[in-house]
C-alpha positions in Angstrom: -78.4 -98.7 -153.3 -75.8 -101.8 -153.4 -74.9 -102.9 -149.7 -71.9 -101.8 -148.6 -71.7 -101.1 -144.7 -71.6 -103.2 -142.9 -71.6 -103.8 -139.3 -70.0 -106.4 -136.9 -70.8 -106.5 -133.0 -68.9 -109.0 -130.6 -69.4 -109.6 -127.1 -66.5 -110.4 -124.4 -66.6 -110.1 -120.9 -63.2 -107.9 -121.2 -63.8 -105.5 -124.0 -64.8 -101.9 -123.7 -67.0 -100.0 -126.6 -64.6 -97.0 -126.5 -61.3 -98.6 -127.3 -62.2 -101.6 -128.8 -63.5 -100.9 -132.2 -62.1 -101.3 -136.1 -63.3 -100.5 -138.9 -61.8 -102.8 -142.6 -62.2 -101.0 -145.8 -62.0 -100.9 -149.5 -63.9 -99.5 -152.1 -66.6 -101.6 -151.9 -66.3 -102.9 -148.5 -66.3 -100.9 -145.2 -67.1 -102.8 -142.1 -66.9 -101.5 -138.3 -66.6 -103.6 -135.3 -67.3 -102.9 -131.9 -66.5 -104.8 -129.1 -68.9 -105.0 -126.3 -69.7 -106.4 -122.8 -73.1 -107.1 -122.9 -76.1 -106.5 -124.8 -77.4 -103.4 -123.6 -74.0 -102.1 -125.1 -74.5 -103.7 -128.4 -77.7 -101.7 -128.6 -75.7 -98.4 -128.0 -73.2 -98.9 -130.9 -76.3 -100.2 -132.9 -77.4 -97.1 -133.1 -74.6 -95.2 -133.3 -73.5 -97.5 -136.6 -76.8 -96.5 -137.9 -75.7 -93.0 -138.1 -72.5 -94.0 -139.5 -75.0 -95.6 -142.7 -74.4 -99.3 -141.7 -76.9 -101.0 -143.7 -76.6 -104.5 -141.9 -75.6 -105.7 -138.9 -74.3 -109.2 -137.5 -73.6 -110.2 -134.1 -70.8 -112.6 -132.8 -72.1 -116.0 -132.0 -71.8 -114.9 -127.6 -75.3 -113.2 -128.6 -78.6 -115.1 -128.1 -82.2 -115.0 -130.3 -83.2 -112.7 -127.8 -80.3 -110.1 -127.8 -80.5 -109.7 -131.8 -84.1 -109.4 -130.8 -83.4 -106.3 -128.3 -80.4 -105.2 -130.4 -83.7 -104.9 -133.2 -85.7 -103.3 -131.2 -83.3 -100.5 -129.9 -82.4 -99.4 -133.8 -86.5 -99.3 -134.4 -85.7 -102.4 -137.2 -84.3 -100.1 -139.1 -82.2 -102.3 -140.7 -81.3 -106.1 -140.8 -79.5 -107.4 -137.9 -78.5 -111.3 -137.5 -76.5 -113.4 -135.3 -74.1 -116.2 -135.7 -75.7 -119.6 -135.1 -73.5 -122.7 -134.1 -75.3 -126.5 -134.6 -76.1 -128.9 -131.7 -72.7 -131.1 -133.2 -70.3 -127.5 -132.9 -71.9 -126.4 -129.7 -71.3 -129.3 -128.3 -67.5 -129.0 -130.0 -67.2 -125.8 -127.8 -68.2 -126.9 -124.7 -65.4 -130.1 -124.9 -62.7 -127.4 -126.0 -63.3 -124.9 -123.7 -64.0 -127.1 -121.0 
């Protein structure tokens, strides 16, 4: 089967699971993506997007090793889940802008 669902999961202090979701489409595209608060939300609308058919999912770069790691564990590894990774030199980028 060709990979076609996919899933996207970011993580903001202000957005809420139930309103702040989207979904882009074509015929051989379909992504959803959820807003969430935290991890333990990200795990919910895990696996709910697993019984939507999302074959992969990524997380925004707000989520750690460890919450991909949870976010795993709650969907039973049922399918591929990775996270955005920033290096040392853009980290440190953020920190000055955001500063």
């Amino acid at each position: 089967m060709a990979l076609q669902r996919y899933g996207f999961i970011v993580k903001s202090a202000d957005l809420e699971m139930f309103k702040h979701h989207s979904r882009l489409a074509s015929e051989n595209f379909d992504m959803s993506i959820s807003g969430v608060q935290d991890v333990a939300q990200a795990e919910l609308v895990a696996q709910e997007m697993i019984t939507k058919g999302i074959q992969l999912i990524e997380l925004c770069g707000g989520f750690s090793a460890e919450d991909a790691q949870r976010i795993r564990d709650a969907i039973n590894d049922h399918i591929p889940v990775g996270y955005v990774q920033y290096t040392d030199d853009e980290r440190k980028r953020l920190q000055r802008e955001l500063s």
